[in-house]
BAMI-456382 format. One record per residue: residue number from 1; chain; x, y, z of N, C-alpha, C in turn. Coordinates in pm, whole numbers. Layout:
residues N
<pt num="NUM" cadena="A" n_east="X" n_north="Y" n_up="Z" ca_east="X" ca_north="Y" ca_up="Z" c_east="X" c_north="Y" c_up="Z"/>
...
END
This chain:
residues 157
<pt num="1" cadena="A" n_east="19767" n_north="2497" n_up="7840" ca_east="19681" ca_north="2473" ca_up="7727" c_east="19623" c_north="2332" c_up="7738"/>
<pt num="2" cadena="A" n_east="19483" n_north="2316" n_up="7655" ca_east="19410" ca_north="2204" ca_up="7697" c_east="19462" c_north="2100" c_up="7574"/>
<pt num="3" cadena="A" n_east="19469" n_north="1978" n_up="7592" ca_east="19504" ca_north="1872" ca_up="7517" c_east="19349" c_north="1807" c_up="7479"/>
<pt num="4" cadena="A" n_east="19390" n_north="1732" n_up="7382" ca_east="19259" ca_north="1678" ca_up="7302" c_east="19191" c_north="1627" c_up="7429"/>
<pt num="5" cadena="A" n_east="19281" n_north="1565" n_up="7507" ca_east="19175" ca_north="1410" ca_up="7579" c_east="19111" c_north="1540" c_up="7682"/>
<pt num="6" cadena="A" n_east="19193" n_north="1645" n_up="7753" ca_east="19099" ca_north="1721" ca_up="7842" c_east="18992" c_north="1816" c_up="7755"/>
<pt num="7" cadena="A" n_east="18969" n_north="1815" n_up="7687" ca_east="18889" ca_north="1863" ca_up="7597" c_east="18807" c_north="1792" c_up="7586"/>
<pt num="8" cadena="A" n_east="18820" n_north="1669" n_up="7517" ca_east="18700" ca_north="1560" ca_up="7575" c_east="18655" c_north="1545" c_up="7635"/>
<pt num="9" cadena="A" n_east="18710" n_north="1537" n_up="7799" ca_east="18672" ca_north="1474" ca_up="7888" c_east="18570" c_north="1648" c_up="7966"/>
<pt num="10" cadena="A" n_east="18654" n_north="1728" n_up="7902" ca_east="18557" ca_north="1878" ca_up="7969" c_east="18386" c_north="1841" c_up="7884"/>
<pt num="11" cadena="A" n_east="18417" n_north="1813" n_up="7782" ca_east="18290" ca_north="1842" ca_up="7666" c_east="18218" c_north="1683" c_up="7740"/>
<pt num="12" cadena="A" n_east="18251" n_north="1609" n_up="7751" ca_east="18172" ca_north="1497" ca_up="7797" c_east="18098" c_north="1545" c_up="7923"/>
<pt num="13" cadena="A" n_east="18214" n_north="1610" n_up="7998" ca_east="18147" ca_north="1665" ca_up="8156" c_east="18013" c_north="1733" c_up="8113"/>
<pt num="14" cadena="A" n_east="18076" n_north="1857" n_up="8031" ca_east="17946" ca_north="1938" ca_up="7992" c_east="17839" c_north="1896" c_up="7962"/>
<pt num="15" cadena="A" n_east="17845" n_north="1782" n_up="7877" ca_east="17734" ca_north="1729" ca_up="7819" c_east="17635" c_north="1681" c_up="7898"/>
<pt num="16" cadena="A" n_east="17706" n_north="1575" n_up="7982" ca_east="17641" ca_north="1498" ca_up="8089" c_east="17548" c_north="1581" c_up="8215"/>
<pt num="17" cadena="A" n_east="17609" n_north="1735" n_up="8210" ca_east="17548" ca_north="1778" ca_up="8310" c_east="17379" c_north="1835" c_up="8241"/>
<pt num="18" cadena="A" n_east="17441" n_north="1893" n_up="8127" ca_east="17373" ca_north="1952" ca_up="8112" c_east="17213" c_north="1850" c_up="8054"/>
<pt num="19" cadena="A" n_east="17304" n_north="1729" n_up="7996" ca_east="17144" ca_north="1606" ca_up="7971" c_east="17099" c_north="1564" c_up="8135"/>
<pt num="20" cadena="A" n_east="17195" n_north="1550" n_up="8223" ca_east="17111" ca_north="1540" ca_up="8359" c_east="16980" c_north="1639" c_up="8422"/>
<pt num="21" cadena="A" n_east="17041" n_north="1824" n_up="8399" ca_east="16957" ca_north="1895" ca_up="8418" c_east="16824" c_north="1895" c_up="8349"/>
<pt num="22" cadena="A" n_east="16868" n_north="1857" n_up="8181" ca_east="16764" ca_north="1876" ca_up="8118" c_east="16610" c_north="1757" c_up="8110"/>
<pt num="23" cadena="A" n_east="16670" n_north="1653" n_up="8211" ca_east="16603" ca_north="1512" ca_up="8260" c_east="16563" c_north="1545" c_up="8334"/>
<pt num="24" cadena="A" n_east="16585" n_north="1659" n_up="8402" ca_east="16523" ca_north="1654" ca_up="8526" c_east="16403" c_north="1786" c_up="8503"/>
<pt num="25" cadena="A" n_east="16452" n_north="1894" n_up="8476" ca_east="16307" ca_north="1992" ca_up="8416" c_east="16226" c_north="1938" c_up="8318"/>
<pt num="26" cadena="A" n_east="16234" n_north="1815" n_up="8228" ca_east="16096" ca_north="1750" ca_up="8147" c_east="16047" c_north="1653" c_up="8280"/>
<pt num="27" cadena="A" n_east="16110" n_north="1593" n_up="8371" ca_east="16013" ca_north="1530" ca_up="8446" c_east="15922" c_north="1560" c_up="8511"/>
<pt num="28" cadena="A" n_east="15972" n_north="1739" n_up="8530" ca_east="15948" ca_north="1859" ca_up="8605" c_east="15795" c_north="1877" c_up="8545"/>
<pt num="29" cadena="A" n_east="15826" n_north="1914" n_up="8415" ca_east="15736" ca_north="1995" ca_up="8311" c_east="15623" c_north="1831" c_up="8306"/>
<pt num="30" cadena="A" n_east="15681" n_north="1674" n_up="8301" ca_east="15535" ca_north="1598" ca_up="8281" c_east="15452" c_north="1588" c_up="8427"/>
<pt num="31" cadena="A" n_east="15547" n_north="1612" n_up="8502" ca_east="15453" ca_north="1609" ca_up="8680" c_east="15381" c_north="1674" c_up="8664"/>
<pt num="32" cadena="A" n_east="15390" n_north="1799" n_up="8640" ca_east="15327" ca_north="1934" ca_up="8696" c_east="15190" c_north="1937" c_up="8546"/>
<pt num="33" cadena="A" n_east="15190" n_north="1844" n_up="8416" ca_east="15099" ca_north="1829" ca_up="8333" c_east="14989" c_north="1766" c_up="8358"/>
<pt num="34" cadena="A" n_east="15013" n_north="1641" n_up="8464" ca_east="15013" ca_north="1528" ca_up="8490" c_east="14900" c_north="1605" c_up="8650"/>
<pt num="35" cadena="A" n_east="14976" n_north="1705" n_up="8670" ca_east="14896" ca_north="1726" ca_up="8824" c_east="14780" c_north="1838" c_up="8756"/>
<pt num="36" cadena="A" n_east="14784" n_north="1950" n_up="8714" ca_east="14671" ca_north="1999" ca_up="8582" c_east="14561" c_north="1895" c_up="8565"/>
<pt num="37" cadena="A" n_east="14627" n_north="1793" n_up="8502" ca_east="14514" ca_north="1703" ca_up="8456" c_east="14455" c_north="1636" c_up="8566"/>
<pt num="38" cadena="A" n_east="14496" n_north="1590" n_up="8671" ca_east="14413" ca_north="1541" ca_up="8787" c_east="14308" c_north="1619" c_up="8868"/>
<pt num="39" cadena="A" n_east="14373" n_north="1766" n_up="8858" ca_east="14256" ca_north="1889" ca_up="8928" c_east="14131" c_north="1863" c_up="8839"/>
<pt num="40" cadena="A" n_east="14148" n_north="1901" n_up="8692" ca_east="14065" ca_north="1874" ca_up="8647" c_east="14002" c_north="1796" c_up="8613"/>
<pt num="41" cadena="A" n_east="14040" n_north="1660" n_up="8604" ca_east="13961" ca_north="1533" ca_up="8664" c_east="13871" c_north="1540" c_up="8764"/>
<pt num="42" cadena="A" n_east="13926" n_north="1596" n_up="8872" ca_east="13846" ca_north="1620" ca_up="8975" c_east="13732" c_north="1702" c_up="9043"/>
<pt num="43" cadena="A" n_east="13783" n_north="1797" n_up="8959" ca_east="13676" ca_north="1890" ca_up="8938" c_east="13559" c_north="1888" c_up="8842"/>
<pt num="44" cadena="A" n_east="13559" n_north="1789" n_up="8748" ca_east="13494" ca_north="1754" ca_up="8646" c_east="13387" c_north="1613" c_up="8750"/>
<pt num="45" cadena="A" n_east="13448" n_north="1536" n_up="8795" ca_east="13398" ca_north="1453" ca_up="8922" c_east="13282" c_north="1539" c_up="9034"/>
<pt num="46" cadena="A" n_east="13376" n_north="1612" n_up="9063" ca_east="13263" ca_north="1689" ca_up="9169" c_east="13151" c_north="1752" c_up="9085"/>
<pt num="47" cadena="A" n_east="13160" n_north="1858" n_up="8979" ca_east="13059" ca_north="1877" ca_up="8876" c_east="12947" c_north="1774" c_up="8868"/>
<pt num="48" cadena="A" n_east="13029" n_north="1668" n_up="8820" ca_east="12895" ca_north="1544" ca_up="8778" c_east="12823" c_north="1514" c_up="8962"/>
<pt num="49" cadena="A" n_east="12902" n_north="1561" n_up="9052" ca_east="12827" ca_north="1445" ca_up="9163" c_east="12710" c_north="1568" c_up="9180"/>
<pt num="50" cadena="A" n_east="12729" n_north="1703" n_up="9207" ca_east="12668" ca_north="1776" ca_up="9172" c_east="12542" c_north="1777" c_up="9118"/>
<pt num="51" cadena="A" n_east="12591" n_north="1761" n_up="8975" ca_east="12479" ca_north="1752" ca_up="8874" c_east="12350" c_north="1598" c_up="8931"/>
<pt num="52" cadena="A" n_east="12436" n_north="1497" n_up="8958" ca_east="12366" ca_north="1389" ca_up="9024" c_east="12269" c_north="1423" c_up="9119"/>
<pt num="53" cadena="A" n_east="12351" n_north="1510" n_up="9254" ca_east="12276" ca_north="1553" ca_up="9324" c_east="12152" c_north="1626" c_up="9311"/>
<pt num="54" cadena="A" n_east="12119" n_north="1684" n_up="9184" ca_east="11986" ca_north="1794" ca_up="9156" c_east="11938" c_north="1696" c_up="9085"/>
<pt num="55" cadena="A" n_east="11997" n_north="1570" n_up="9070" ca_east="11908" ca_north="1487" ca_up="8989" c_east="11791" c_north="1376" c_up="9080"/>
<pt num="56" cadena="A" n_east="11925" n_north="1360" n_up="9165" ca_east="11826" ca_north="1311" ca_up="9293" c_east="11735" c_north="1382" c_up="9358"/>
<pt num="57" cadena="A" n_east="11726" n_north="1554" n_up="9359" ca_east="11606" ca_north="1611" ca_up="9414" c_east="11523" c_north="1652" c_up="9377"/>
<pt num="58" cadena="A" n_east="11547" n_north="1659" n_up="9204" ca_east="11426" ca_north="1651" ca_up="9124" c_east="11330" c_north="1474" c_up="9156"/>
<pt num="59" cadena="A" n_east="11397" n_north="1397" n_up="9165" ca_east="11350" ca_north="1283" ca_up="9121" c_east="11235" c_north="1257" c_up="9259"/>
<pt num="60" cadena="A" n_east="11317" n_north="1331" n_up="9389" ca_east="11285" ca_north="1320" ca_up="9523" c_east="11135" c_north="1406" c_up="9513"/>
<pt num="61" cadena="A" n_east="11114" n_north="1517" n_up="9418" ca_east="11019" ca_north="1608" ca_up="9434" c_east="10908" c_north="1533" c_up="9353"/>
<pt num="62" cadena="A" n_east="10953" n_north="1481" n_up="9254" ca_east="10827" ca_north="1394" ca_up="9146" c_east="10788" c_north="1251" c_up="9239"/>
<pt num="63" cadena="A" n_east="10875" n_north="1227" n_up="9286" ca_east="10794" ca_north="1107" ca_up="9415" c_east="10725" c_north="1158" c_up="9548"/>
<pt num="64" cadena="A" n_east="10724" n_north="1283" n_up="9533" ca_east="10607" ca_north="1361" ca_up="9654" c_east="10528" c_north="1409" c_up="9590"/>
<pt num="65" cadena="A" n_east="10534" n_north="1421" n_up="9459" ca_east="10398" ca_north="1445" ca_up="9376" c_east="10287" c_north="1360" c_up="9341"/>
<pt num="66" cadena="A" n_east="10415" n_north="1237" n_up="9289" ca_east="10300" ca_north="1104" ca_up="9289" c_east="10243" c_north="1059" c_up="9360"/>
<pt num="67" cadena="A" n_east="10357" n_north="1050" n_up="9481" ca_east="10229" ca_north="993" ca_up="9622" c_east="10120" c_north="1100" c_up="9674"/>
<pt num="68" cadena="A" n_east="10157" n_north="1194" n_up="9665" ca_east="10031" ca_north="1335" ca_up="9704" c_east="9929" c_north="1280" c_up="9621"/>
<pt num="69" cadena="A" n_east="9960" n_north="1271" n_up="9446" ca_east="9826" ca_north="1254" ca_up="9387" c_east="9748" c_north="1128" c_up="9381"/>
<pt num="70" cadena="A" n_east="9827" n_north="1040" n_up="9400" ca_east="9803" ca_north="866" ca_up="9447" c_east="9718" c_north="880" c_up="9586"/>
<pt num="71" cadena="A" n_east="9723" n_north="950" n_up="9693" ca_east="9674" ca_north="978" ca_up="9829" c_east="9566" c_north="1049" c_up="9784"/>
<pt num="72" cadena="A" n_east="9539" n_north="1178" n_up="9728" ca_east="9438" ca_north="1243" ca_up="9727" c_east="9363" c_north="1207" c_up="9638"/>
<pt num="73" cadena="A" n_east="9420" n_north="1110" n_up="9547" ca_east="9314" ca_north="1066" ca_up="9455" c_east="9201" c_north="924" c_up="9528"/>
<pt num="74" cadena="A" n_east="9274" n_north="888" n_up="9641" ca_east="9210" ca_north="767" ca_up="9683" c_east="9087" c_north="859" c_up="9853"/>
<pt num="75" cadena="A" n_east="9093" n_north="986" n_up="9835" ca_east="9059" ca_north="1047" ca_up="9929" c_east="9065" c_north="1109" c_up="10055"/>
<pt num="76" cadena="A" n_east="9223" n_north="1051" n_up="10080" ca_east="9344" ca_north="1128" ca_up="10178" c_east="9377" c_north="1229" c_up="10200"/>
<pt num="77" cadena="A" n_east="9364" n_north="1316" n_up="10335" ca_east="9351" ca_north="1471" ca_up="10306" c_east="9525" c_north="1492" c_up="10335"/>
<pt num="78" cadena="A" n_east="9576" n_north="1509" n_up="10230" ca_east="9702" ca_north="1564" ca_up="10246" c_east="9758" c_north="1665" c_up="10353"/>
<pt num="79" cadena="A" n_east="9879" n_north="1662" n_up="10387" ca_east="9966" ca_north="1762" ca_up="10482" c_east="9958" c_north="1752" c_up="10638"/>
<pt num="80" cadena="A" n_east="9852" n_north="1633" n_up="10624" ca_east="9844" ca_north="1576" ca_up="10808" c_east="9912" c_north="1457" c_up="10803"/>
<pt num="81" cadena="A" n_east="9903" n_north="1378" n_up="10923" ca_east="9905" ca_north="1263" ca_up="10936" c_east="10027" c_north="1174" c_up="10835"/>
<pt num="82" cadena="A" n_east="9985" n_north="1031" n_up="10819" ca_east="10066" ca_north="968" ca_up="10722" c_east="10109" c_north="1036" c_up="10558"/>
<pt num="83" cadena="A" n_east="10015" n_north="1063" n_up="10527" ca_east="10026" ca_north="1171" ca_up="10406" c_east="10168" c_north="1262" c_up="10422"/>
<pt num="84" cadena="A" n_east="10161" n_north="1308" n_up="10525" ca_east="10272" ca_north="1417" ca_up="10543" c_east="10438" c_north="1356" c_up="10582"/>
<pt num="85" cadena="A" n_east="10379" n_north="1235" n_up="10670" ca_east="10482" ca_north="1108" ca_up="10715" c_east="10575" c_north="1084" c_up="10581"/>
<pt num="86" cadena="A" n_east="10486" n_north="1033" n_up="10498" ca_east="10548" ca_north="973" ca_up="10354" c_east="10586" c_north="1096" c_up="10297"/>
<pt num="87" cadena="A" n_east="10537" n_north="1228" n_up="10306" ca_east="10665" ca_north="1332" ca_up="10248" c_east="10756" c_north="1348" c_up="10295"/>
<pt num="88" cadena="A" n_east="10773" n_north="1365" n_up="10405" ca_east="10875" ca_north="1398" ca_up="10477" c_east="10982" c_north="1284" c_up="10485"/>
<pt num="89" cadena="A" n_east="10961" n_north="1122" n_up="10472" ca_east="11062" ca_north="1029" ca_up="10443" c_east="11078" c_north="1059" c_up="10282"/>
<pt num="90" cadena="A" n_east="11034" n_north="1102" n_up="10200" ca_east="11106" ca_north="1067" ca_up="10090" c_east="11163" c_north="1198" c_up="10054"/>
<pt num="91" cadena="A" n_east="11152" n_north="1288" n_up="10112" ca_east="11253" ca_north="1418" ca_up="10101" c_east="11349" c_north="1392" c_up="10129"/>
<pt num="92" cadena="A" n_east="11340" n_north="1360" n_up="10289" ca_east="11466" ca_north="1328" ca_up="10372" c_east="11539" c_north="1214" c_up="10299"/>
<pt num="93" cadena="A" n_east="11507" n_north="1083" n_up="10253" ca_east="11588" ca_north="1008" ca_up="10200" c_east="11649" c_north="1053" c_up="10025"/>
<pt num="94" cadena="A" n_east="11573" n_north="1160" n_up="9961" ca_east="11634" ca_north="1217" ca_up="9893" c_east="11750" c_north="1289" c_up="9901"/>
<pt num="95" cadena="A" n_east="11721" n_north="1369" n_up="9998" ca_east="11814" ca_north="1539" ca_up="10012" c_east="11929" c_north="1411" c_up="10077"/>
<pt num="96" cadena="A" n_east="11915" n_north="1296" n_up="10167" ca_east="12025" ca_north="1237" ca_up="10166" c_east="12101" c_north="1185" c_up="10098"/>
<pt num="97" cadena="A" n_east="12072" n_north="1134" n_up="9974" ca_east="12163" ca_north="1069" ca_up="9881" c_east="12213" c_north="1168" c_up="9766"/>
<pt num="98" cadena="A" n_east="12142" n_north="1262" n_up="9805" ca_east="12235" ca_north="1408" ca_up="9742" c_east="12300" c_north="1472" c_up="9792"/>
<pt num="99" cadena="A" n_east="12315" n_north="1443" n_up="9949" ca_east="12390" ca_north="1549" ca_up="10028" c_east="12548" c_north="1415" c_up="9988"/>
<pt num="100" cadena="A" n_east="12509" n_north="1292" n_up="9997" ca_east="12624" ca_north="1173" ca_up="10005" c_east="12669" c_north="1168" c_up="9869"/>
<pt num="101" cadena="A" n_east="12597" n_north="1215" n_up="9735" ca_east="12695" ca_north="1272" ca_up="9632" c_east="12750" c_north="1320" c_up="9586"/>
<pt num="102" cadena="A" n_east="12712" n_north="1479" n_up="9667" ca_east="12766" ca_north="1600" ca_up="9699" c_east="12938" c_north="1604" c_up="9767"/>
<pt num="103" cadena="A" n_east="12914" n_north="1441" n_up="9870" ca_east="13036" ca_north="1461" ca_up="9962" c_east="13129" c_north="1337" c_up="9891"/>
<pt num="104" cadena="A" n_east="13068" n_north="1305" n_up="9829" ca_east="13166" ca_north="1209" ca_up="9742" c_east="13262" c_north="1228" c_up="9626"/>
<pt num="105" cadena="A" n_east="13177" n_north="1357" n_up="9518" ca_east="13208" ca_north="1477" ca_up="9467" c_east="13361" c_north="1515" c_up="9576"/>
<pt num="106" cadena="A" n_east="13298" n_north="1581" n_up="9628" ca_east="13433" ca_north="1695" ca_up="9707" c_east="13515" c_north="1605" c_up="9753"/>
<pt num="107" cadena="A" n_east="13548" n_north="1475" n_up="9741" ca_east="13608" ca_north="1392" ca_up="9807" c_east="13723" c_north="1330" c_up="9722"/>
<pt num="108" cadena="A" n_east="13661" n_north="1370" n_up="9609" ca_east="13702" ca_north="1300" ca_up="9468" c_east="13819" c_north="1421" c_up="9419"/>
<pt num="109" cadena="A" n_east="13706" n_north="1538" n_up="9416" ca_east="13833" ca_north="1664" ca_up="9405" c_east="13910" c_north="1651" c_up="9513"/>
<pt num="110" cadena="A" n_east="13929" n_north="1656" n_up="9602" ca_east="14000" ca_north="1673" ca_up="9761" c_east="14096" c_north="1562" c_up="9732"/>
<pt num="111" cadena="A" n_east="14103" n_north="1435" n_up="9693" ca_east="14171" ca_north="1337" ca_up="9621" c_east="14270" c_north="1356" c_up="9530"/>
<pt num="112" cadena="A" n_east="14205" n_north="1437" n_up="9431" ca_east="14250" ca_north="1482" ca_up="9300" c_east="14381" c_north="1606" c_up="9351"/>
<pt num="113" cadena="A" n_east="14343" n_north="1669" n_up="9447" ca_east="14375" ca_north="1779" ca_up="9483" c_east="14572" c_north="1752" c_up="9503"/>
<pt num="114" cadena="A" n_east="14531" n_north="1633" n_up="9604" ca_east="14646" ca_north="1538" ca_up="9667" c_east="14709" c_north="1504" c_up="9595"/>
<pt num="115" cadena="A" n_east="14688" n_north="1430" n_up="9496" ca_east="14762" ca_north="1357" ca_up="9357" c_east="14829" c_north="1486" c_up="9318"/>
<pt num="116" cadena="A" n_east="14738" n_north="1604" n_up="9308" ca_east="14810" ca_north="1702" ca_up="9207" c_east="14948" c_north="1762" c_up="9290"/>
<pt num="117" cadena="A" n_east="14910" n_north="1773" n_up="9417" ca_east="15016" ca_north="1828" ca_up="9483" c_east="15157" c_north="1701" c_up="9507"/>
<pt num="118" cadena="A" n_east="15121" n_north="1601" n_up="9517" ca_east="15226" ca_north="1487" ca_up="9520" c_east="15306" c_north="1477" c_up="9400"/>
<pt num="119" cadena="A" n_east="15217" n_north="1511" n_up="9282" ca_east="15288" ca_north="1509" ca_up="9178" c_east="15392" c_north="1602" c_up="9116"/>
<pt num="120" cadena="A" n_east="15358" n_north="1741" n_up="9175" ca_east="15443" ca_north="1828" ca_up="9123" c_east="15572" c_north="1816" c_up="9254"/>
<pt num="121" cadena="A" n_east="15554" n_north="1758" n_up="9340" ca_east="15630" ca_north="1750" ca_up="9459" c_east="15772" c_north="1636" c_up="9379"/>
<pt num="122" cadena="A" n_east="15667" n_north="1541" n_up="9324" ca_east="15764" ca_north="1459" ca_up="9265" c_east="15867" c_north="1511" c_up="9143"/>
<pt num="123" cadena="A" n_east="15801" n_north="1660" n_up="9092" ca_east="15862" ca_north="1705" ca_up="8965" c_east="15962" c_north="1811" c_up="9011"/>
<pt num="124" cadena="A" n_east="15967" n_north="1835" n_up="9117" ca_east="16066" ca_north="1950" ca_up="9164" c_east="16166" c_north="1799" c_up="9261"/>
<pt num="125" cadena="A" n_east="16143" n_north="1700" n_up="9296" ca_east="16241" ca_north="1618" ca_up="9322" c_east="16318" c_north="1588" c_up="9251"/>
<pt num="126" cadena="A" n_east="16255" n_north="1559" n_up="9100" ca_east="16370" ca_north="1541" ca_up="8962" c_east="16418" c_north="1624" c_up="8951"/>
<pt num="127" cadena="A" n_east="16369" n_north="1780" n_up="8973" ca_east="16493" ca_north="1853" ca_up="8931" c_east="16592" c_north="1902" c_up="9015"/>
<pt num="128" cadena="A" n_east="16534" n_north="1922" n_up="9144" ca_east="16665" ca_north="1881" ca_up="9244" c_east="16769" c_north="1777" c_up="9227"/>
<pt num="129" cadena="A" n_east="16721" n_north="1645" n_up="9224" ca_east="16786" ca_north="1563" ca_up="9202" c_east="16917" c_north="1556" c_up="9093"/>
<pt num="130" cadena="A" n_east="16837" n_north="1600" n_up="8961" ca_east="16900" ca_north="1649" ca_up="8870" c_east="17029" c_north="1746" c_up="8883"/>
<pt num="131" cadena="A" n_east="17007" n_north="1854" n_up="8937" ca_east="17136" ca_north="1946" ca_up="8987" c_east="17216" c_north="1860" c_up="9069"/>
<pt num="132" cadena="A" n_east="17196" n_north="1783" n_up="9162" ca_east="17280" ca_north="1622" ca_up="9247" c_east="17351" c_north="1596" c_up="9158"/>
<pt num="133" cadena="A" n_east="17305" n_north="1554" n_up="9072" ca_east="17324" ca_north="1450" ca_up="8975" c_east="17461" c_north="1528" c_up="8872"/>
<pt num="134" cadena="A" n_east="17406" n_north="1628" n_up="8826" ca_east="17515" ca_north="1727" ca_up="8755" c_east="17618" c_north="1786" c_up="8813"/>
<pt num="135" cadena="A" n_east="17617" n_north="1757" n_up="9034" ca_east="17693" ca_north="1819" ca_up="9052" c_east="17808" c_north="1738" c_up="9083"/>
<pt num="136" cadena="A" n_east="17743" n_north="1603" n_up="9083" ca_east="17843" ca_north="1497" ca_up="9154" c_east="17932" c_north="1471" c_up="8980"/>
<pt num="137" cadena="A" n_east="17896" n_north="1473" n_up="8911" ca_east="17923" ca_north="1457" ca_up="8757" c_east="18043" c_north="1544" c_up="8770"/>
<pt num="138" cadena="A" n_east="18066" n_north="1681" n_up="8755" ca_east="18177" ca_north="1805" ca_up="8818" c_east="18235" c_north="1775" c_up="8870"/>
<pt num="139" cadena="A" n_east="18236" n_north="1715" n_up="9019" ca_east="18315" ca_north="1650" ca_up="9093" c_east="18388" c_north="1555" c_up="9055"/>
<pt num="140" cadena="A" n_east="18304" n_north="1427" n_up="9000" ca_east="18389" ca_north="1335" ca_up="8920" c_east="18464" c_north="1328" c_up="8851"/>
<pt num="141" cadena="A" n_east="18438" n_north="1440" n_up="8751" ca_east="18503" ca_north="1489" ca_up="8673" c_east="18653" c_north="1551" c_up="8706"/>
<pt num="142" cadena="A" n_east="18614" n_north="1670" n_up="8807" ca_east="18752" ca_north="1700" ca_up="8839" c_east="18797" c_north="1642" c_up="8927"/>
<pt num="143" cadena="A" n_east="18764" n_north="1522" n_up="9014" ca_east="18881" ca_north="1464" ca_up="9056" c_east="18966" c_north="1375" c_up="8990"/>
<pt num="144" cadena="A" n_east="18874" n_north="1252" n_up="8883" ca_east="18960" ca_north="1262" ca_up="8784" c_east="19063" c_north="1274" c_up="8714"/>
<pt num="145" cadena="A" n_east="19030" n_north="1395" n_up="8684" ca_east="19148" ca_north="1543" ca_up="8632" c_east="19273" c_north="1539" c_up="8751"/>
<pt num="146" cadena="A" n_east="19224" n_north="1560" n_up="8862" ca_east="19279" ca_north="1610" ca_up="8955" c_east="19421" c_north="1544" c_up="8958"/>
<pt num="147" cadena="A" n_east="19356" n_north="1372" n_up="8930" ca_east="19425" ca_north="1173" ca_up="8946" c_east="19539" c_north="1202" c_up="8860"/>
<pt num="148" cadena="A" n_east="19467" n_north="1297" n_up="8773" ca_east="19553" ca_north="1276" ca_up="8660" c_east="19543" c_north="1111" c_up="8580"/>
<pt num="149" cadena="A" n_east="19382" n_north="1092" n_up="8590" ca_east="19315" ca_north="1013" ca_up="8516" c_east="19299" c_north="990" c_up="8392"/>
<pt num="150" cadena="A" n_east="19283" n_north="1155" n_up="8356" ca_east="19294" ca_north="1151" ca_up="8166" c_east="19441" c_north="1129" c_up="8122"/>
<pt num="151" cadena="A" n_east="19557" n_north="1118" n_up="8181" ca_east="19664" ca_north="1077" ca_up="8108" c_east="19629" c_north="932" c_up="8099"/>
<pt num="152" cadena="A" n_east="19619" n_north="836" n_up="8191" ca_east="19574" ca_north="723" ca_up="8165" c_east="19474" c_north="704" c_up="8091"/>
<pt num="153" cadena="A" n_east="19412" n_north="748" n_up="8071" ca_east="19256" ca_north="759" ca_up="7936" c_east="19369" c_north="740" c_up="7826"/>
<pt num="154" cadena="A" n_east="19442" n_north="845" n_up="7829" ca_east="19496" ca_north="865" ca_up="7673" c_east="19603" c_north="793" c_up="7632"/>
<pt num="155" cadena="A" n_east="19667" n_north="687" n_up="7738" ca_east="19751" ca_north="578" ca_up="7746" c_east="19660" c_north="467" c_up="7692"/>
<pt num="156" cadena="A" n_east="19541" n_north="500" n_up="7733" ca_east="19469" ca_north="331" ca_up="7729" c_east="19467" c_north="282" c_up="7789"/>
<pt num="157" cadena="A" n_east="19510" n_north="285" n_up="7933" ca_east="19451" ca_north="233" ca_up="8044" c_east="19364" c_north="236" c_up="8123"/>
END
C-alpha cells in the first residue's frame, strides 16, 4: 500500500509529465500558427509583385503610345526605323522590370515557404522533446523510489 509521501511524489511525477507534454503540443500548436501565417504572408507578397507587374506593363504600353503619338505628331512614319527602335526598348525595359517583380514575388513566397516549414519543424521538436522531457521525469522519479529517496523526503532529509 502507498504512503502519503509516495503518493505525492507519484502525483508530482504525474503532474510534471503531463505539464511537460502539454508545453510541448502549445509550442507545437504556436509553430505550426506561426508557419500558416508566413505562407500567407507570402503569398499575399507574390500577389502584390504580381499586381506590380501588370502595373509596370500597363505603364510600359502608355509610354509606346505617347512616344508613337509624340513621333507621328512631329511627322515620323511609325513601325520603321528609330520609331520602332524606341518601341521595342521600352517594352523590353518594361516586360523587364515585371518579369524582376514577378521573380521577387516568388522569391518572397519561396522564402515564406522555408520559414513555414522550419517552423513547424521547430514545433514537432518541442513535442518530441517534450515526451524526453516526461520520460526522463519517470525515470527520475522511479529511481528515486527505487533509492528509497522518499523515505528520506519524509525524514527531512
Amino acid at each position: 500500500m502507498c504512503t502519503g509521501i509516495e503518493l505525492i511524489l507519484l502525483a508530482g511525477t504525474a503532474a510534471s509529465v503531463v505539464g511537460q507534454v502539454q508545453q510541448g503540443r502549445q509550442q507545437k500548436e504556436m509553430a505550426d500558427a506561426q508557419a500558416v501565417q508566413a505562407i500567407q504572408e507570402g503569398a499575399y507578397r507574390a500577389d502584390a509583385a504580381k499586381s506590380q507587374a501588370e502595373k509596370i506593363r500597363r505603364a510600359g504600353q502608355a509610354q509606346v503610345g505617347a512616344a508613337n503619338a509624340a513621333l507621328a505628331k512631329s511627322g515620323v512614319k511609325l513601325g520603321e526605323g528609330t520609331p520602332l527602335e524606341i518601341q521595342k526598348a521600352i517594352t523590353q525595359n518594361s516586360e523587364q522590370d515585371a518579369l524582376t517583380a514577378i521573380l521577387s514575388g516568388k522569391r518572397m513566397l519561396s522564402s515564406a515557404e522555408m520559414e513555414a516549414r522550419l517552423l513547424r519543424k521547430s514545433g514537432d521538436n518541442a513535442v518530441e522533446n517534450s515526451y524526453y522531457g516526461a520520460g526522463s521525469t519517470i525515470l527520475a522519479a522511479g529511481g528515486q523510489y527505487a533509492r528509497g529517496g522518499w523515505k528520506d523526503m519524509a525524514k527531512g532529509e
